[in-house]
Biopython code that builds the backbone (N, CA, C, O; Angstrom):
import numpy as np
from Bio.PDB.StructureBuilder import StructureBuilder

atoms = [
    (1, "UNK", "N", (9.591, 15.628, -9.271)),
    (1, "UNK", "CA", (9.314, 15.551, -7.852)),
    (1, "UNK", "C", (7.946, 14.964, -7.574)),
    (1, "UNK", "O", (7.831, 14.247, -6.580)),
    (2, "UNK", "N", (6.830, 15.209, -8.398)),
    (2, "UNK", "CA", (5.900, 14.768, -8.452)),
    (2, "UNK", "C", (5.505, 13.051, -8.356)),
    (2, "UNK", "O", (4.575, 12.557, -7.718)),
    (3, "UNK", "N", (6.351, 12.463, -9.058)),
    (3, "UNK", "CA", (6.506, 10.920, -8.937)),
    (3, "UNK", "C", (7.236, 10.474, -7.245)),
    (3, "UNK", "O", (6.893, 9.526, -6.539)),
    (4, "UNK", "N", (8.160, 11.366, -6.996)),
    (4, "UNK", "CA", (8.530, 11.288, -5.641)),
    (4, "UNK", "C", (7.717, 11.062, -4.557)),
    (4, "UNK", "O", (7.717, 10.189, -3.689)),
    (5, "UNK", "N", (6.842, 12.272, -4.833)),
    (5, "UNK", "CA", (5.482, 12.438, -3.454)),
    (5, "UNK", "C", (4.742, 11.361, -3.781)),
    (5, "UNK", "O", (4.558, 10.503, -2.916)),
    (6, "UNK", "N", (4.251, 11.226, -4.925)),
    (6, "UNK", "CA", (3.662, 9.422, -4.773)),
    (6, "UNK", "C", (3.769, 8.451, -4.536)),
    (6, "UNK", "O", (2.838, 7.733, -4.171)),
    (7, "UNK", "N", (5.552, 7.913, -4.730)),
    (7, "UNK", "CA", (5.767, 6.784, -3.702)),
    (7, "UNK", "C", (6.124, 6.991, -2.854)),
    (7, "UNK", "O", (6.185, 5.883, -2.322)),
    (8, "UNK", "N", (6.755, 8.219, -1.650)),
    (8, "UNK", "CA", (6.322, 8.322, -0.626)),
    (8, "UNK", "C", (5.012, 7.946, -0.249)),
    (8, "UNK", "O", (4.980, 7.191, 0.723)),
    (9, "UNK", "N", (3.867, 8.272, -0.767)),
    (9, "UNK", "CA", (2.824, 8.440, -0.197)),
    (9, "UNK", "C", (2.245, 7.088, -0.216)),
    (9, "UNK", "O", (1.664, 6.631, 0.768)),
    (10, "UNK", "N", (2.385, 6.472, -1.261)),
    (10, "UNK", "CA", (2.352, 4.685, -1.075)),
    (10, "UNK", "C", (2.938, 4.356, -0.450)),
    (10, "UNK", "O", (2.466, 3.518, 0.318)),
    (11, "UNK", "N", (4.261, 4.703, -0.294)),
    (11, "UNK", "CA", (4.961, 3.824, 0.806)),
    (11, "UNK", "C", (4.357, 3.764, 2.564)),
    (11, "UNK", "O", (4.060, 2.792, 3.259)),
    (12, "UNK", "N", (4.346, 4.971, 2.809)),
    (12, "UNK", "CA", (3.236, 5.567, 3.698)),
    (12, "UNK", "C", (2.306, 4.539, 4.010)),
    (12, "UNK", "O", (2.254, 3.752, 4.956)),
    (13, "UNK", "N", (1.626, 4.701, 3.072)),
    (13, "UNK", "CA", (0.034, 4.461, 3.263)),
    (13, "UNK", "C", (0.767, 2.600, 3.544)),
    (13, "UNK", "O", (0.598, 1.995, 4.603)),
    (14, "UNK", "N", (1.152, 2.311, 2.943)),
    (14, "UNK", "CA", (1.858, 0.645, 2.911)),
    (14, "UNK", "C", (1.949, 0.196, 3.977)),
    (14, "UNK", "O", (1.352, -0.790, 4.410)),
    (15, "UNK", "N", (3.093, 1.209, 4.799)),
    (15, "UNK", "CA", (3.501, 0.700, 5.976)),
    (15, "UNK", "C", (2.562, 1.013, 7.277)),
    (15, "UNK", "O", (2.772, 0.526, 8.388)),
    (16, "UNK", "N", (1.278, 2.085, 6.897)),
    (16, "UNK", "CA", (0.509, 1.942, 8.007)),
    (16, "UNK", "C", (-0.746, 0.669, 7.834)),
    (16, "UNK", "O", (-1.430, 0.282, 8.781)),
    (17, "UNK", "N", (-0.861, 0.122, 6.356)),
    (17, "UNK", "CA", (-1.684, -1.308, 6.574)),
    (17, "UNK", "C", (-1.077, -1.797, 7.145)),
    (17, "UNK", "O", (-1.580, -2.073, 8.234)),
    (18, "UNK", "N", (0.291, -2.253, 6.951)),
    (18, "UNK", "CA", (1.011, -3.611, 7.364)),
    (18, "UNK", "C", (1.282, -3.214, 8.939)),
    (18, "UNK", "O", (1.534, -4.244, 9.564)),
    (19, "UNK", "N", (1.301, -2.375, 9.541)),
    (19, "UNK", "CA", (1.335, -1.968, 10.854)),
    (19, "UNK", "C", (-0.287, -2.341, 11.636)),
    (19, "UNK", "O", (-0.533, -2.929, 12.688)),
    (20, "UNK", "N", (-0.981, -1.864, 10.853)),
    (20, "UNK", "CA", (-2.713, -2.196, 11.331)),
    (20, "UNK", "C", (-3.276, -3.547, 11.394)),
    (20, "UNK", "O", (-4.205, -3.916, 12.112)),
    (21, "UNK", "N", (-2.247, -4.602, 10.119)),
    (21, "UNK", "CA", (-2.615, -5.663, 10.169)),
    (21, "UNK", "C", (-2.072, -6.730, 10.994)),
    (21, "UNK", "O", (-2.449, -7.880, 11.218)),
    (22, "UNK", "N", (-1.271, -6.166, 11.311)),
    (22, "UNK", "CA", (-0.627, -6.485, 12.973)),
    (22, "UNK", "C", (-1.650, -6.874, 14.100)),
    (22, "UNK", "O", (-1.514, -8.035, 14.485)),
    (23, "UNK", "N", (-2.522, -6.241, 14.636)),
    (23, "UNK", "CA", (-3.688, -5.844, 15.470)),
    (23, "UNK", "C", (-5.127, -6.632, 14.678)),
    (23, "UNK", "O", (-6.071, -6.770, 15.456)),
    (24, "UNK", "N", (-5.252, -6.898, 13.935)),
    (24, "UNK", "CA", (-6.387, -7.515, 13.103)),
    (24, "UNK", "C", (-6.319, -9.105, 13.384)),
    (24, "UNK", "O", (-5.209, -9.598, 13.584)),
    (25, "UNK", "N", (-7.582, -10.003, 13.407)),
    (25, "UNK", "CA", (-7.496, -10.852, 13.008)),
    (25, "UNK", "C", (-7.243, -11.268, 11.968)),
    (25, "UNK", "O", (-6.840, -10.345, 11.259)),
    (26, "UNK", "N", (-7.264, -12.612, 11.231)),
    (26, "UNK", "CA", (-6.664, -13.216, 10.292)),
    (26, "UNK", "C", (-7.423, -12.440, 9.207)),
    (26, "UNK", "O", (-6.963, -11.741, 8.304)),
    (27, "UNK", "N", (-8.804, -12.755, 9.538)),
    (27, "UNK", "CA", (-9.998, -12.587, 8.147)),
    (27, "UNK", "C", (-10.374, -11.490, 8.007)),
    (27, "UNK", "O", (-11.083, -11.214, 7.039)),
    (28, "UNK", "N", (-9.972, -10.439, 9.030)),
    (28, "UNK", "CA", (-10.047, -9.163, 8.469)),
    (28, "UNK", "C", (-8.823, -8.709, 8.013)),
    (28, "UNK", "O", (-9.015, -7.643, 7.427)),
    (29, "UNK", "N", (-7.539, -9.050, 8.006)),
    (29, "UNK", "CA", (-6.313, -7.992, 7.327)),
    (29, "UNK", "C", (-6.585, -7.780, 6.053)),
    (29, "UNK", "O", (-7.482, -8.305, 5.393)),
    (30, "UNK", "N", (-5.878, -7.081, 5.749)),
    (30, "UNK", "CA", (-6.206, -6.560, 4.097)),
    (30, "UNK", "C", (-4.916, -7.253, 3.119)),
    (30, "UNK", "O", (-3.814, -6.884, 3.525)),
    (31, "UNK", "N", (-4.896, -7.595, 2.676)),
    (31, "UNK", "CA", (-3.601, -8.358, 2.161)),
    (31, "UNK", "C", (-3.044, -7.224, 0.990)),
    (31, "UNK", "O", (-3.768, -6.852, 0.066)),
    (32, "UNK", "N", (-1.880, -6.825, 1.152)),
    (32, "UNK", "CA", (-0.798, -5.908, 0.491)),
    (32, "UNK", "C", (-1.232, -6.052, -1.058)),
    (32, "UNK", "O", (-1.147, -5.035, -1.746)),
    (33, "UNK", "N", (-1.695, -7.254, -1.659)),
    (33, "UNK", "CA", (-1.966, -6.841, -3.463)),
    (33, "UNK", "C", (-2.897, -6.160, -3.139)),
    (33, "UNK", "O", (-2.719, -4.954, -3.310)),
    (34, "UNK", "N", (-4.304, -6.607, -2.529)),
    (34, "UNK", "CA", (-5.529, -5.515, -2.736)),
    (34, "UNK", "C", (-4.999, -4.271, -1.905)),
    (34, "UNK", "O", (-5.684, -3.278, -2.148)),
    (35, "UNK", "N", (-4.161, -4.078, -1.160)),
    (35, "UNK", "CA", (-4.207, -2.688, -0.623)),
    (35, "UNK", "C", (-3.764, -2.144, -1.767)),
    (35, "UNK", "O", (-4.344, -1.068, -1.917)),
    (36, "UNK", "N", (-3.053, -2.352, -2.609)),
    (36, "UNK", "CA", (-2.159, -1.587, -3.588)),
    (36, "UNK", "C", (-3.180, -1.625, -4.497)),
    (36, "UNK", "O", (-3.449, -0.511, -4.945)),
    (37, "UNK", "N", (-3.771, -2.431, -4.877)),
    (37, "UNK", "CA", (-4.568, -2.414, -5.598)),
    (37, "UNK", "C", (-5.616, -1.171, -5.527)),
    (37, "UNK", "O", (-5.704, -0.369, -6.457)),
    (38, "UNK", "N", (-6.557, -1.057, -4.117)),
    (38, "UNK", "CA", (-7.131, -0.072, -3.843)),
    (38, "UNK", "C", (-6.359, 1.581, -4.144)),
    (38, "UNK", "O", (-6.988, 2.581, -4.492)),
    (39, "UNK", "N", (-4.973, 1.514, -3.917)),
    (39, "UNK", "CA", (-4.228, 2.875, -4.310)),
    (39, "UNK", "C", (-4.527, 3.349, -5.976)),
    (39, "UNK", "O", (-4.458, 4.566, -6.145)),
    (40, "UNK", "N", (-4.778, 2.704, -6.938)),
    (40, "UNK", "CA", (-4.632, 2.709, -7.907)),
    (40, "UNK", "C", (-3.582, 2.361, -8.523)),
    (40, "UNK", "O", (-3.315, 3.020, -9.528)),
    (41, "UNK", "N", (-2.789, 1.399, -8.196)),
    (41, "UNK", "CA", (-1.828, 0.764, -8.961)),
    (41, "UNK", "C", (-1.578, -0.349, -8.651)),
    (41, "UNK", "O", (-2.375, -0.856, -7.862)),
    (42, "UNK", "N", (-0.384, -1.213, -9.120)),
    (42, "UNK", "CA", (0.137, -2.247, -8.430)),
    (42, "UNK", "C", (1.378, -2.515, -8.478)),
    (42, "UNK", "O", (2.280, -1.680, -8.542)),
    (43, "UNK", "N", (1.541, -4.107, -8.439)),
    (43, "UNK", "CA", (3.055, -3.678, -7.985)),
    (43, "UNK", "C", (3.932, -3.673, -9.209)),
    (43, "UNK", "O", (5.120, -3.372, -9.092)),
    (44, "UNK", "N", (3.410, -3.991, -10.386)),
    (44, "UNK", "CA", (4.649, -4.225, -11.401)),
    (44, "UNK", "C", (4.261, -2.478, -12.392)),
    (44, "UNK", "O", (4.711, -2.453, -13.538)),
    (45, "UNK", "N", (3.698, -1.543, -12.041)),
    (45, "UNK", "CA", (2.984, -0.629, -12.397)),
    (45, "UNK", "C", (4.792, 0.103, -12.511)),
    (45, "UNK", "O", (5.614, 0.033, -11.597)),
    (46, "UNK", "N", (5.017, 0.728, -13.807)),
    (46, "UNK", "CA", (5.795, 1.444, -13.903)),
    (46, "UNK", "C", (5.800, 3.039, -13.757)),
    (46, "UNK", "O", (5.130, 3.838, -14.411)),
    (47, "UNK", "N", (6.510, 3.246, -12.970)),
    (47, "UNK", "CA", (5.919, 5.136, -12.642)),
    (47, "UNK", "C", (6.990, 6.029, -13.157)),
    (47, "UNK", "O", (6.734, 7.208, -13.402)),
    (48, "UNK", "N", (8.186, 5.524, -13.336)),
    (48, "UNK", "CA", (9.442, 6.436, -13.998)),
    (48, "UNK", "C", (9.490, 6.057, -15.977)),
    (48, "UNK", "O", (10.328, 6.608, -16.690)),
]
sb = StructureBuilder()
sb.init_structure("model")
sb.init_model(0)
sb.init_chain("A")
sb.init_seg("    ")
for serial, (resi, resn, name, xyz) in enumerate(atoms, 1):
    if name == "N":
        sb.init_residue(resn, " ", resi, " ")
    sb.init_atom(name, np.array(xyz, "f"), 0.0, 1.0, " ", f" {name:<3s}", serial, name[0])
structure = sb.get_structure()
């Protein structure tokens, strides 16, 4: 269950950048590799 609550919680956290970067200009959005990046992982990161 533990692996569960974590990609919830990335997913989460995911969809409120990409919601924020909505509202941002160009040169400030955060672009989805470094956000993931900042989570501590990325995207080819195996968790199961």
């Amino acid at each position: 269950m533990e692996i569960n609550n974590e990609l919830i919680e990335i997913a989460e956290a995911l969809n409120k950048n990409t919601i924020a970067n909505r509202s941002r200009l160009k040169e400030d959005k955060i672009q989805t590799d470094k956000f993931i990046h900042s989570l501590g992982t990325n995207r080819k990161k195996k968790i199961c």
